[in-house]
C-alpha positions as CSV (number, residue, x, y, z in Angstrom):
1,X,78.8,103.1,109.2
2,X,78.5,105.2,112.1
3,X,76.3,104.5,115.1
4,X,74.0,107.3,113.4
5,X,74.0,106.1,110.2
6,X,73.3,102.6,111.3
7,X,70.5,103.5,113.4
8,X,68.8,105.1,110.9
9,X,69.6,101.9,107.9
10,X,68.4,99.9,110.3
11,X,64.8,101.5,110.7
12,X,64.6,102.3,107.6
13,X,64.9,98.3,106.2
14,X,62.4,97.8,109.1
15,X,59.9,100.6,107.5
16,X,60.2,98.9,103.9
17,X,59.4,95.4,105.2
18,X,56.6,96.6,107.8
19,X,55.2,99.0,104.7
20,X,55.2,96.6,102.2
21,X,53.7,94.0,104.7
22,X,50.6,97.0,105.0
23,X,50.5,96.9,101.1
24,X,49.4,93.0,101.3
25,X,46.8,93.8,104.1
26,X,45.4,96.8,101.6
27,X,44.8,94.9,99.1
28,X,44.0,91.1,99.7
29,X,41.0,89.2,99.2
30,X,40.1,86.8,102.0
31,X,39.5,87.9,105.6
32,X,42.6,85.6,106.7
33,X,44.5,88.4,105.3
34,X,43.1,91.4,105.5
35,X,41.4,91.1,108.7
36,X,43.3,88.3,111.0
37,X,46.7,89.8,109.1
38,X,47.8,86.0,109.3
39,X,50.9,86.9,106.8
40,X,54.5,88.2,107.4
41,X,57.5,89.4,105.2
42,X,61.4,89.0,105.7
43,X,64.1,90.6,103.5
44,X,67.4,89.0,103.6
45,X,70.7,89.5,101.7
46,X,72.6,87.6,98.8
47,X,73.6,85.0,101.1
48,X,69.7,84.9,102.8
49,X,71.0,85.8,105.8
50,X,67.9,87.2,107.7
51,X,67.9,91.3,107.6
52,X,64.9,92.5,109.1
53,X,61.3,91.1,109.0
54,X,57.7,93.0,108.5
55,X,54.3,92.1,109.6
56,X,52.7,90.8,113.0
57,X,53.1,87.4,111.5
58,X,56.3,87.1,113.1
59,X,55.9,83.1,113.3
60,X,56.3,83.0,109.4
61,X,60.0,84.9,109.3
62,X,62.3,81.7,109.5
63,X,60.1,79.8,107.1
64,X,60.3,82.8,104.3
65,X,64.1,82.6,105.1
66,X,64.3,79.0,105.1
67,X,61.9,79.5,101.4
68,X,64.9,81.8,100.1
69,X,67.4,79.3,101.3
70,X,66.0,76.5,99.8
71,X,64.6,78.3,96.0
72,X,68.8,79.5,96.2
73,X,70.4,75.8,96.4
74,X,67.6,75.0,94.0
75,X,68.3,77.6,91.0
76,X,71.6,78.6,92.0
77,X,72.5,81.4,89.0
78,X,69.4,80.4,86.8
79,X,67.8,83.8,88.9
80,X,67.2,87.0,87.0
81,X,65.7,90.0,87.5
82,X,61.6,89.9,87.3
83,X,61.6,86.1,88.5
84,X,59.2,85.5,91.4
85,X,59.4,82.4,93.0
86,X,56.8,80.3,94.9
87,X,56.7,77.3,97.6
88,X,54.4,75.8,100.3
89,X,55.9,71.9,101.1
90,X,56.9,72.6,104.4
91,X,59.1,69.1,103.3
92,X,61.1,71.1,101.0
93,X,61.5,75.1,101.4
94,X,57.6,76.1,102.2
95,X,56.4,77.6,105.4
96,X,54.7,77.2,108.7
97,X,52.2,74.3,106.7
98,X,51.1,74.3,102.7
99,X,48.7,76.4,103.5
100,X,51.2,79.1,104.1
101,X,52.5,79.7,100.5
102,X,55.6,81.8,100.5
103,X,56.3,84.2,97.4
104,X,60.0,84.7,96.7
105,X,62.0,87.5,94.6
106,X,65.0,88.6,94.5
107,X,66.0,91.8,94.4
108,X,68.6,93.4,91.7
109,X,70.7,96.2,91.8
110,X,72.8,97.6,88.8
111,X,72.2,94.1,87.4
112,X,73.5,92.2,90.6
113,X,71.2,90.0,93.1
114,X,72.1,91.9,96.5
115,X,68.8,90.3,98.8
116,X,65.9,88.5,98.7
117,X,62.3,89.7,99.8
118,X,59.7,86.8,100.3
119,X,56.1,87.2,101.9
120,X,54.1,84.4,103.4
121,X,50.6,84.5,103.9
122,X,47.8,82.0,104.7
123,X,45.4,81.1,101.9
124,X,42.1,79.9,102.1
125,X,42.6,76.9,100.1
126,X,45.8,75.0,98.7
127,X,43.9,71.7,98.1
128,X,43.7,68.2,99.8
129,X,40.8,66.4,100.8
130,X,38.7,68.8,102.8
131,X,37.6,72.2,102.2
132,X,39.9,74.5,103.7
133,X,43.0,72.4,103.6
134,X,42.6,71.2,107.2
135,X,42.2,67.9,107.0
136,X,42.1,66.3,111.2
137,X,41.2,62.7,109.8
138,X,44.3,62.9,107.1
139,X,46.8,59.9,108.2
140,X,49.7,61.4,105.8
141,X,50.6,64.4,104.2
142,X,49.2,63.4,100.4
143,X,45.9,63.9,101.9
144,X,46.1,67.3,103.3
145,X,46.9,69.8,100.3
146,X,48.7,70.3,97.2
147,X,52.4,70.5,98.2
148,X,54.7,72.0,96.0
149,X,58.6,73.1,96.1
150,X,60.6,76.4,95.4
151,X,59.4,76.4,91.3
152,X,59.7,79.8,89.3
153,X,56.2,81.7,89.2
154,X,57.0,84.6,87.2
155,X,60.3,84.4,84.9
156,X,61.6,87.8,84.0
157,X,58.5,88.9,84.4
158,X,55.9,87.0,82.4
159,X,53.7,84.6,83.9
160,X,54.6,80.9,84.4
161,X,51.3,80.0,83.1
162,X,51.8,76.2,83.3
163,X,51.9,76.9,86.8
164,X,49.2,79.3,87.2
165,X,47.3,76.4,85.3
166,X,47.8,73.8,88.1
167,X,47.5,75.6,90.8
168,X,43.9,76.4,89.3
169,X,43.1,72.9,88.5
170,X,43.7,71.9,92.4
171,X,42.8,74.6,94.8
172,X,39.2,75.7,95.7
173,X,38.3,79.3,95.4
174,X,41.5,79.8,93.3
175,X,39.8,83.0,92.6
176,X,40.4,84.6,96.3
177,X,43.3,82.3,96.4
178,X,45.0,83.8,93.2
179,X,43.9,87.5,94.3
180,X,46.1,86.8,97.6
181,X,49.0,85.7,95.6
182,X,49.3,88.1,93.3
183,X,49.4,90.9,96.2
184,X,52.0,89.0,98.1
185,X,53.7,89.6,94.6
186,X,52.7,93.6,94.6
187,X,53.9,93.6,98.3
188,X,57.7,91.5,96.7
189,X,57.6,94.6,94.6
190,X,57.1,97.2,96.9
191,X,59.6,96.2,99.4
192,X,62.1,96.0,96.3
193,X,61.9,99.4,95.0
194,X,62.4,100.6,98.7
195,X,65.2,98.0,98.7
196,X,66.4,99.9,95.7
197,X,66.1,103.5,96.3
198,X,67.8,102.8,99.9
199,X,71.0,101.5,98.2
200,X,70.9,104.3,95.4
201,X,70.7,106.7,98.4
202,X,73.4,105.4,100.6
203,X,75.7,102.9,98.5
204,X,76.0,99.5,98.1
205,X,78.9,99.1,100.3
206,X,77.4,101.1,102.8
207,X,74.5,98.8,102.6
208,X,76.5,96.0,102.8
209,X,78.4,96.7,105.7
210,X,75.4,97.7,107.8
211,X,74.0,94.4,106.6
212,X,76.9,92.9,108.4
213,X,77.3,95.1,111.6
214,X,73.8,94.8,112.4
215,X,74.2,91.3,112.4
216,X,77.1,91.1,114.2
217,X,75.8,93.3,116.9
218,X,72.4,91.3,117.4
219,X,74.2,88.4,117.9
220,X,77.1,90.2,120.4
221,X,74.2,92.0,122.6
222,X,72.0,88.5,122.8
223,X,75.2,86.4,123.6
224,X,75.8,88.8,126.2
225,X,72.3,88.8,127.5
226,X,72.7,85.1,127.6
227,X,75.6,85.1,129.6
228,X,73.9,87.1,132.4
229,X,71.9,83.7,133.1
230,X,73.1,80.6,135.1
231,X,74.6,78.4,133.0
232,X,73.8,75.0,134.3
233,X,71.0,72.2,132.6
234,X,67.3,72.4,132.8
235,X,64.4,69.9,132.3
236,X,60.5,70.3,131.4
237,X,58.1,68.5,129.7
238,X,55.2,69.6,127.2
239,X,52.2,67.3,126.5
240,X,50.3,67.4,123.1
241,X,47.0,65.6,122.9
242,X,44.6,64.2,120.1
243,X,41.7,62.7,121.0
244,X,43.0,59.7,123.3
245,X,46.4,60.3,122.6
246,X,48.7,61.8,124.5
247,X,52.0,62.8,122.8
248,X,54.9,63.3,125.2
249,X,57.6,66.6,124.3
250,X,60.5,66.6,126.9
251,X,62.9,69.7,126.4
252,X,66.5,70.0,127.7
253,X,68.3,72.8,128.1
254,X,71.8,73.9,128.8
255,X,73.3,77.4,129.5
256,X,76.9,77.3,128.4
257,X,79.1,79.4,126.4
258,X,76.9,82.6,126.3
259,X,74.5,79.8,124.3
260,X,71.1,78.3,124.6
261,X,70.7,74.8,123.6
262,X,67.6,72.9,123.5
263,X,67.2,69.4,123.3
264,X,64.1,67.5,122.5
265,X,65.6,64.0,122.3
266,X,62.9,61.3,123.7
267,X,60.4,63.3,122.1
268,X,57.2,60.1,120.8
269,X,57.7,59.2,117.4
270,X,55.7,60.9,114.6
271,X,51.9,60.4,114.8
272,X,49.0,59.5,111.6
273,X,47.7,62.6,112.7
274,X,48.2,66.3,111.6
275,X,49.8,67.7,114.6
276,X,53.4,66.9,114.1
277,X,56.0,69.6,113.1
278,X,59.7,70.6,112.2
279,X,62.4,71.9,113.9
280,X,62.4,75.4,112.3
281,X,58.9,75.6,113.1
282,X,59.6,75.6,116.5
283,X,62.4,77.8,116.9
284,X,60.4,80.5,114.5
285,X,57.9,80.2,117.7
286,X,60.2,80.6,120.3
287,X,62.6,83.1,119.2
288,X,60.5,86.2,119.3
289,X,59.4,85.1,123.1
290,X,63.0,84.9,124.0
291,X,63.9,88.3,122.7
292,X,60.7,89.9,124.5
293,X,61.9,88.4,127.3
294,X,65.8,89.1,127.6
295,X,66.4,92.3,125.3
296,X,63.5,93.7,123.2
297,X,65.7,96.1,121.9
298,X,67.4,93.9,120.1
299,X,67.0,93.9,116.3
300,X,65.5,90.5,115.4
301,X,67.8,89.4,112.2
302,X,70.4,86.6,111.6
303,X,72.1,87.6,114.6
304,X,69.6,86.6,116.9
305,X,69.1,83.0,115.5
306,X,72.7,81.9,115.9
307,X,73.2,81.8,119.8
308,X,69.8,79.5,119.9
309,X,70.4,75.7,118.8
310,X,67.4,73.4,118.5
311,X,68.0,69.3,118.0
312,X,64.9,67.5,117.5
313,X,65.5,63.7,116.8
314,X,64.0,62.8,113.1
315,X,61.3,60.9,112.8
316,X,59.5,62.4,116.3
317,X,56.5,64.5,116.5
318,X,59.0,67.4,116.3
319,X,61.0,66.5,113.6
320,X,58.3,64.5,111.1
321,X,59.4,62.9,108.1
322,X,57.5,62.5,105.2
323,X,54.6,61.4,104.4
324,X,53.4,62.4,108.0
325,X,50.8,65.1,108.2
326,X,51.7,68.3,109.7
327,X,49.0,71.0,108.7
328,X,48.6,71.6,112.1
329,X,51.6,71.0,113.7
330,X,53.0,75.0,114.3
331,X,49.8,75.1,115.9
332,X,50.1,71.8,118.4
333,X,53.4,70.3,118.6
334,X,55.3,73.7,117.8
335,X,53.5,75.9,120.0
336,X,54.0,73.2,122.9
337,X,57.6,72.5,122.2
338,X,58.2,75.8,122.2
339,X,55.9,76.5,125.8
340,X,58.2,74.3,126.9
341,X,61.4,75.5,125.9
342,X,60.3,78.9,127.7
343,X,59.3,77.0,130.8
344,X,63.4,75.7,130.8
345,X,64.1,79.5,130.2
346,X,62.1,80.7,132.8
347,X,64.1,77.6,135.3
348,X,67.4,79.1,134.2
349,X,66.3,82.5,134.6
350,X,64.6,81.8,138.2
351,X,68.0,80.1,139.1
352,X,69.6,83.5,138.1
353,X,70.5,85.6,141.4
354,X,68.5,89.4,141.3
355,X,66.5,87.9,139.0
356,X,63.7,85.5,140.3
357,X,61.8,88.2,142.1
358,X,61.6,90.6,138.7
359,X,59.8,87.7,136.7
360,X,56.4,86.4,136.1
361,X,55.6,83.6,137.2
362,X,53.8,82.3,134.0
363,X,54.9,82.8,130.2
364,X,53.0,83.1,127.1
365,X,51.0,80.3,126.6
366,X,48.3,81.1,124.8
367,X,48.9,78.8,121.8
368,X,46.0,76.2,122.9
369,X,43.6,79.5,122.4
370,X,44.5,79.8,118.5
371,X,41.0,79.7,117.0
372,X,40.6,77.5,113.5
373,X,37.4,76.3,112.4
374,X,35.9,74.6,108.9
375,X,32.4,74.4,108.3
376,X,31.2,72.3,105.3
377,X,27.3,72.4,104.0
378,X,26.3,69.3,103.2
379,X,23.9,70.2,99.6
380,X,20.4,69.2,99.5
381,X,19.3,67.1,96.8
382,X,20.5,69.0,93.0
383,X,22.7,71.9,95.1
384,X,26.3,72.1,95.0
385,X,26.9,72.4,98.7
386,X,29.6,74.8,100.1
387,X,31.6,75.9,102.9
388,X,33.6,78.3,105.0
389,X,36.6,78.8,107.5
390,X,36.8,80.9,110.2
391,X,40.3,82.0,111.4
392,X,42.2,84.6,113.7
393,X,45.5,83.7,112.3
394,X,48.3,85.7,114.7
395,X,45.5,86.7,117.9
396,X,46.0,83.9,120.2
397,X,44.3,84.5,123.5
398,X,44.7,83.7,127.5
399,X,43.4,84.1,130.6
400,X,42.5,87.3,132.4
401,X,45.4,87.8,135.1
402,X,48.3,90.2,136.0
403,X,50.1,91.0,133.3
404,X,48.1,89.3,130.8
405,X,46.1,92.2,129.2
């Protein structure tokens, strides 16, 4: 398409996603969504190749593509039109942690599967041995919530109710919990008939091919930013901590070949404690810092994921392996491992000539601030007890300072 043309597919896809994200805040139940907004939405093509994503959730994009990835090697062609699909095992296609369920569909057109919309949201309860789903004295990931791979929700249209039925048989307050589901569903269906009417309007292979250039040119004008920094090999540590432990994250990177490469090889070894994490966790955290930093313009699709490599040793504290507990790793281990990837962005970028007197001398840092809190009432003698959460899902905070506002 021409530059025009492009421009406006472009913002268009970005309107559907960011509209459709609005329809979920409308209408859900709990506070965790409608107020804290702790949800995001991704649409992707055939191939789930990230297109554009919707929401301020931005941490939850790469797990609703990695959702879509992982519910397409599952049901290959057994996919019609009217299936929804669902997942929250962060083990096997879920999200940030299984309290993040991500709802799947794909999206038809003249009877052929041409993307994928998915929306992730935090609910209020998926299960596990505390109210809430956070669990900080679980020692393995049986114990923290019900954890279930991509499985078919709604099949050409109609309820799965065997499903429905055992997710209300383990989840507490399946009431709000259901209510949120179901409008990540209506917010699935919104973005497809925008999907829809956008390819009716312009052509598939008009859709297609922007699909592709837009891509293509995310990943040119990032590889090009990239190669405007010193190439050379760059060294910082993060430090997570639980209670007396103190959990060591090195971070390597090297600048080579208009590429970033991060390496977190001598990170500790997985912990009995539900701070450890996963590689795609990370890099979700990191990414949209990266582009704020070297090209906001940039559109954030596939394009911008390739140039950015991430190798976490398995069987570390950033690469757990089941049945370690992670329910609380994006927000400990991944938010440090990422603080510490920027801090060997901000070396290369200080080692840059003309550019060490234009940047701060801080980053964004603010993960440690993320505020998540359980209460549980313990009943008095004949009552049935009960508790609450309260959570500010995407508004981390920092210290007052220069540029911080």
């Amino acid at each position: 398409p021409m530059p025009v043309l492009l421009e406006l597919l472009r913002t268009q896809m970005q309107s559907i996603a960011d509209g459709a994200v609005e329809t979920v805040v409308r209408t859900a139940i709990s506070p965790i969504v409608n107020e804290a907004k702790d949800c995001g939405a991704v649409i992707v093509d055939a191939e789930g190749r990230l297109i554009t994503g919707g929401g301020m959730g931005t941490i939850h994009w790469l797990g609703c593509v990695r959702a879509i990835r992982a519910t397409i090697a599952r049901y290959g062609e057994d996919v019609g039109e009217g299936d929804v699909f669902l997942a929250n095992d962060p083990y096997n296609g879920g999200g940030m942690h299984p309290a993040d369920v991500v709802i799947q569909k794909p999206i038809f057109y003249q009877g052929l599967c041409v993307a994928w919309t998915a929306f992730s949201a935090h609910m209020m309860d998926m299960g596990g041995m505390s109210i809430g789903s956070w669990a900080p004295t679980a020692t393995d990931c049986y114990q923290e919530a019900l954890r279930i791979p991509p499985v078919r929700l709604i099949r050409r249209g109609a309820d799965a109710g065997e499903i429905w039925d055992m997710l209300r048989t383990n989840i507490r307050f399946f009431d709000i919990v259901e209510m949120d589901m179901r409008c990540l569903i209506g917010g699935a269906h919104v973005a497809e008939t925008g999907l829809q009417k956008l390819i009716d309007d312009h052509g598939l292979p008009v859709f297609q091919n922007a699909v592709d250039k837009l891509i293509t040119l995310s990943e040119r004008e990032l590889r090009r930013a990239i190669a405007s920094i010193a190439e050379g090999e760059y060294h910082a540590v993060g430090w997570a901590e639980w209670g007396e432990r103190f959990v060591r994250i090195p971070c390597k990177l090297i600048v080579k070949d208009q590429s970033l490469h991060f390496d977190f090889t001598g990170a500790d070894a997985q912990i009995p404690f539900f701070i450890n994490t996963q590689p795609y966790i990370i890099k979700t955290y990191f990414l949209p810092q990266l582009i704020a930093t070297l090209s906001p313009d940039i559109p954030f699709n596939e394009g911008v994921v390739r140039p950015v490599d991430v190798v976490c040793p398995e069987g570390t504290v950033v690469h757990a392996l089941s049945p370690a507990p992670m329910n609380s790793g994006h927000i400990h281990a991944a938010g440090i491992a990422a603080e510490t990837m920027y801090r060997c962005l901000r070396l290369a970028l200080w080692a840059t000539p003309g550019l060490s007197d234009t940047l701060p001398a801080m980053g964004a840092e603010g993960y440690s601030a993320l505020a998540t809190n359980a209460w549980y009432g313990v009943p008095d003698k004949g009552g049935a007890g009960g508790g609450g959460m309260s959570t500010d899902g995407v508004m981390t905070g920092r210290w007052a300072g220069r540029g911080s506002d």
